[in-house]
C-alpha positions in Angstrom: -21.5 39.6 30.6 -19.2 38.4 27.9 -15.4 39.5 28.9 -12.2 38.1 27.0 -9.9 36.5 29.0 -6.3 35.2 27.8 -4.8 32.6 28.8 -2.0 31.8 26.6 -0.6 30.2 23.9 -0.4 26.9 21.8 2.6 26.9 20.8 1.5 24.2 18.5 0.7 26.7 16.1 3.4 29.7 17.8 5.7 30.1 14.9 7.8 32.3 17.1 7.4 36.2 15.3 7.1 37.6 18.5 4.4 39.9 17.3 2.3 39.6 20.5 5.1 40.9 22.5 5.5 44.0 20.4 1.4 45.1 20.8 0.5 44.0 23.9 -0.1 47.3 26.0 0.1 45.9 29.5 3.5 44.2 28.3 2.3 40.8 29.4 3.9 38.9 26.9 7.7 38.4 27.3 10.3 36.1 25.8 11.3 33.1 27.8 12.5 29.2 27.6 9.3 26.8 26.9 11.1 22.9 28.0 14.6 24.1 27.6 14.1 24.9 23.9 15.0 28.5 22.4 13.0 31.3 23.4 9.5 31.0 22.9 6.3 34.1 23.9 5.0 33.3 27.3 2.0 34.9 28.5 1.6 36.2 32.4 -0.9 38.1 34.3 -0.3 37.3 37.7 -1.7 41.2 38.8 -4.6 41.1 36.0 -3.2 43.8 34.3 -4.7 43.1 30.9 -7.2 45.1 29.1 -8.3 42.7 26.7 -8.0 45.0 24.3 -7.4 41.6 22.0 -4.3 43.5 20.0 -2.6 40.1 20.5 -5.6 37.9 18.9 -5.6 40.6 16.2 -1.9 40.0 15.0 -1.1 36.3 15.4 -0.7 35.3 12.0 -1.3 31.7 13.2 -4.5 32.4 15.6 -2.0 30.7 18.7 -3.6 32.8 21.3 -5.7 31.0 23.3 -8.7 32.6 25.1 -12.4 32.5 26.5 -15.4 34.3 27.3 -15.7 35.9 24.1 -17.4 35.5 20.7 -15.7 35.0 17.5 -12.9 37.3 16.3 -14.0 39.0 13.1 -11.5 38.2 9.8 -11.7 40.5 7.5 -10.7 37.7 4.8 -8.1 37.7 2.1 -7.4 41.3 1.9 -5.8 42.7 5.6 -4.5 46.3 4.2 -7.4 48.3 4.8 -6.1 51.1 2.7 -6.6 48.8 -0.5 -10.1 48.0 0.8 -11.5 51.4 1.3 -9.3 54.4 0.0 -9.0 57.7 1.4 -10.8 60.1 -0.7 -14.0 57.4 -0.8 -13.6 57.5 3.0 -13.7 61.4 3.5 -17.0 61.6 1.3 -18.9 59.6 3.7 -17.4 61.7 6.0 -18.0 65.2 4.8 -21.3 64.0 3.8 -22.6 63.0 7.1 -25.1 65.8 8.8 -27.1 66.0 11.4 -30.7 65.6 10.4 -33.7 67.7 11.8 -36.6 66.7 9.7 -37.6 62.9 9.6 -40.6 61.1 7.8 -43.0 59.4 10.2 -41.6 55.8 9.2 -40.5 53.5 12.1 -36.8 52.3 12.3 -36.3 48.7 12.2 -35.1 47.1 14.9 -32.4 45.3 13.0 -31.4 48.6 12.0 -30.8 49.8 15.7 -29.6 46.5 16.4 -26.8 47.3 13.5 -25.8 50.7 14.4 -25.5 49.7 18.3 -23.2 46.7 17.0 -21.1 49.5 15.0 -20.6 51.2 18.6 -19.9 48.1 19.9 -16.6 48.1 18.4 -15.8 52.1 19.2 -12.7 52.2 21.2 -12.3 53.8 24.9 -9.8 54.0 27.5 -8.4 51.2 28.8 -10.0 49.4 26.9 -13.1 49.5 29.2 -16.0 49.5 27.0 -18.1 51.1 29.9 -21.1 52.6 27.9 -24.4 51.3 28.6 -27.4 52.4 26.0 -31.4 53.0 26.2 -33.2 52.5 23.4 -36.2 54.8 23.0 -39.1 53.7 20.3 -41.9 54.3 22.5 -43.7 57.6 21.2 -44.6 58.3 24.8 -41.2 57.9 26.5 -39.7 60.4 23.6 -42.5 62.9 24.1 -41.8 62.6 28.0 -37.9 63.5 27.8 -38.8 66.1 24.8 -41.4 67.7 26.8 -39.0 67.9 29.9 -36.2 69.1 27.7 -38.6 71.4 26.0 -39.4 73.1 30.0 -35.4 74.1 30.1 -36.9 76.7 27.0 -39.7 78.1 29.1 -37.9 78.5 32.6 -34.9 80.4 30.3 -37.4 82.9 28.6 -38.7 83.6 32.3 -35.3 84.0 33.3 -34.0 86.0 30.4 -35.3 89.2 31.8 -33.1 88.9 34.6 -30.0 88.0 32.8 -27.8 90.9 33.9 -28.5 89.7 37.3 -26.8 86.7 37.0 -23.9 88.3 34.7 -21.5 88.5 37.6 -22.1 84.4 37.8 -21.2 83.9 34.1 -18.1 83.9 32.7 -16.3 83.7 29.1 -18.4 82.3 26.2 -21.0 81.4 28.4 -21.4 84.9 29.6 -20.8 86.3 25.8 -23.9 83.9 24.8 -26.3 84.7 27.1 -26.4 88.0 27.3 -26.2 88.2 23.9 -29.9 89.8 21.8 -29.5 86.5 19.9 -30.6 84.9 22.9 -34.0 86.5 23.3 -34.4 85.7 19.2 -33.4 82.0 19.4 -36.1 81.9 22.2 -38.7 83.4 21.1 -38.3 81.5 17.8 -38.6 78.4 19.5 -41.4 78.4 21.9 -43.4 80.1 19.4 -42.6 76.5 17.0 -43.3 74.5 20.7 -47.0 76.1 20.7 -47.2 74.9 17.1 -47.2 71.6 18.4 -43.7 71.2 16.7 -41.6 68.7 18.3 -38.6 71.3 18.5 -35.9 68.7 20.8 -36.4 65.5 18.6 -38.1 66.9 15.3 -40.7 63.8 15.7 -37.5 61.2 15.3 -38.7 57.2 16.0 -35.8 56.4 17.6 -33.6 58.0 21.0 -30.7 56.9 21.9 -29.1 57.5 25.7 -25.7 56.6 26.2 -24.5 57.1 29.9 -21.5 55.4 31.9 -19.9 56.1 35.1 -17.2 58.8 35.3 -13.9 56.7 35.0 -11.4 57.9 37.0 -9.4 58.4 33.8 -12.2 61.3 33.2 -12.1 59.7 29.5 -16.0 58.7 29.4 -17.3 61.7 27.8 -14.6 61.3 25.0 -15.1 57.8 24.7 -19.4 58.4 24.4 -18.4 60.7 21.4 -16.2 58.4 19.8 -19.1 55.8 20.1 -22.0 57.9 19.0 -19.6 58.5 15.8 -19.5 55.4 14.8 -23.3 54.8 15.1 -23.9 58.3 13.4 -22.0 57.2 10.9 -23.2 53.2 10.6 -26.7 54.8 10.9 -26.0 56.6 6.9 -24.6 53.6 5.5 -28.3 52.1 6.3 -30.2 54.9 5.2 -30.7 56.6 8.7 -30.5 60.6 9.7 -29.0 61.3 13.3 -28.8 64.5 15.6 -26.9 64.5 18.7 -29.2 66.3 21.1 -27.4 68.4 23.4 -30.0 70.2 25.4 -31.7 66.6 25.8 -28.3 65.3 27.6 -27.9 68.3 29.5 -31.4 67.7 31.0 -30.7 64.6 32.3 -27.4 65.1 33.4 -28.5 68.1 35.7 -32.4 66.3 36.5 -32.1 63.5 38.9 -36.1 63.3 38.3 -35.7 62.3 34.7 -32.7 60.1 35.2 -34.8 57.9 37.9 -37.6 57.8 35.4 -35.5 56.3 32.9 -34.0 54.2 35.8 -30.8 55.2 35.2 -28.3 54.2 38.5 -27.1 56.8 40.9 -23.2 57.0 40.1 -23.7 57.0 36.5 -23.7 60.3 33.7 -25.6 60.6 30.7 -22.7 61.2 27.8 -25.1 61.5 25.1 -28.9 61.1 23.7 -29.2 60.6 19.6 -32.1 61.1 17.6 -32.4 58.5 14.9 -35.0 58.3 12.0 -35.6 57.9 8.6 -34.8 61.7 6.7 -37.3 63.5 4.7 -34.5 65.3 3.3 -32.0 64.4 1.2 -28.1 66.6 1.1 -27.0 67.4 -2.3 -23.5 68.4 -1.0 -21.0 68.8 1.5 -20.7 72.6 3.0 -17.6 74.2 3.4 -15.6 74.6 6.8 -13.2 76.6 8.4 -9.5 75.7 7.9 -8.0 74.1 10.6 -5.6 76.2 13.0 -2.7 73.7 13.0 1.1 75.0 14.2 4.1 72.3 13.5 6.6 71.4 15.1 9.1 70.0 13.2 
């Protein structure tokens, strides 16, 4: 496993800005005398404090920071302000225009293509800097129909169930109470087993490609935010190649709550599944963005 360690600086090429001192999180870098001369950066991690979050690789203007176990940093070349590279308002279309896709052609996804959008989520950031995710990659039609059809079971158990409902109403609470019980419920349903007995694939709309993403609970309790910031990226890496996603929440919920289908995907005891993506190759094209609600935003100035 590839893990960037520090361990200095040449101060051949330190031109003394001092920059690695001012980002460096851990505040491992301090000012002190380097063979009686004025006061140079030094770098100490006698308690291995660093994150290797690289912040001090990233702003040496003269690449003095020394390191190993890591692959090349990436140099974005002449131009460093990304504002000038990509502006806002081109930015917020490929935002506004990303959706989740539930209808996919029956074209495989390259693996180069995967390969890309996992290498997009490589470079998501987390807590502390501890890049904990691990990923499956689904292509085989038989291991997608195996979690869909177990997914799929969740439906049939909570039609069975649904007569019952005001049963388990003093169990329920707040919007999860509000949803069940709601006549939507039965409708929603009913809407979808009937498409399940169609043959329809109704958890991965017959997408090539799954995607879990699971970790182990950091004690910072930051893993689920960390799986959505990574998922992002690849969601949005995945329309820059062409690609339709869909995060599939009743997929994750499965196997979060079914030890049975985590073994079977031989996921460890101690871990969590954060996330499960569908990934394919649309048979739909979007035409435009659709409106949202305004934010609820209060200053305080």
């Amino acid at each position: 496993m590839i893990a960037l360690k520090i361990l200095g600086i040449d101060y051949e090429k330190c031109i003394d800005c001092f920059k690695c001192i001012k980002v460096c999180p851990s505040i491992l870098y301090k000012k002190s005398e380097v063979n009686g001369k004025n006061a140079k950066a030094n770098f100490e991690d006698s308690y291995s404090l660093c994150v290797r979050c690289g912040h001090c690789i990233a702003v040496c203007p003269t690449e003095a920071i020394v390191y190993e176990d890591a692959d090349a940093f990436f140099d974005i070349g002449k131009e460093k302000d990304l504002e000038k590279i990509v502006s806002y308002e081109d930015l917020l279309k490929v935002l506004r225009m990303r959706r989740s896709y539930r209808v996919f052609k029956q074209e495989k996804v390259s693996k180069e293509k995967i390969e890309a959008i996992l290498e997009a989520m490589r470079y998501a950031p987390s807590a502390s800097n501890l890049q904990g995710w691990r990923y499956i990659v689904l292509t085989d039609k038989n291991e997608i129909n195996y979690l869909s059809k177990e997914t799929s079971s969740f439906f049939k158990l909570a039609r069975k169930l649904l007569p019952l409902k005001y049963l388990i109403a003093p169990f329920l609470t707040g919007r999860t109470k509000k949803r069940v019980l709601s006549p939507k419920t039965k409708i929603q349903l009913d809407n979808g087993l009937e498409r399940l007995a169609n043959g329809e694939d109704i958890v991965f709309f017959n997408a090539p490609c799954v995607v879990i993403l699971y970790s182990r609970k950091y004690a910072n309790a930051m893993a689920a935010n960390d799986a959505g910031i990574a998922f992002t990226h690849g969601m949005l890496a995945a329309q820059s190649l062409g690609l339709g996603t869909c995060w599939i929440g009743f997929a994750q919920r499965r196997l979060q709550n079914i030890r049975r289908i985590r073994k079977h995907f031989q996921i460890p005891r101690g871990y969590n599944v954060w996330g499960v993506l569908a990934i394919g190759v649309p048979a739909i094209k979007y035409q435009r963005a659709p409106p949202r609600r305004p934010l609820k935003i209060r200053w305080v100035e």
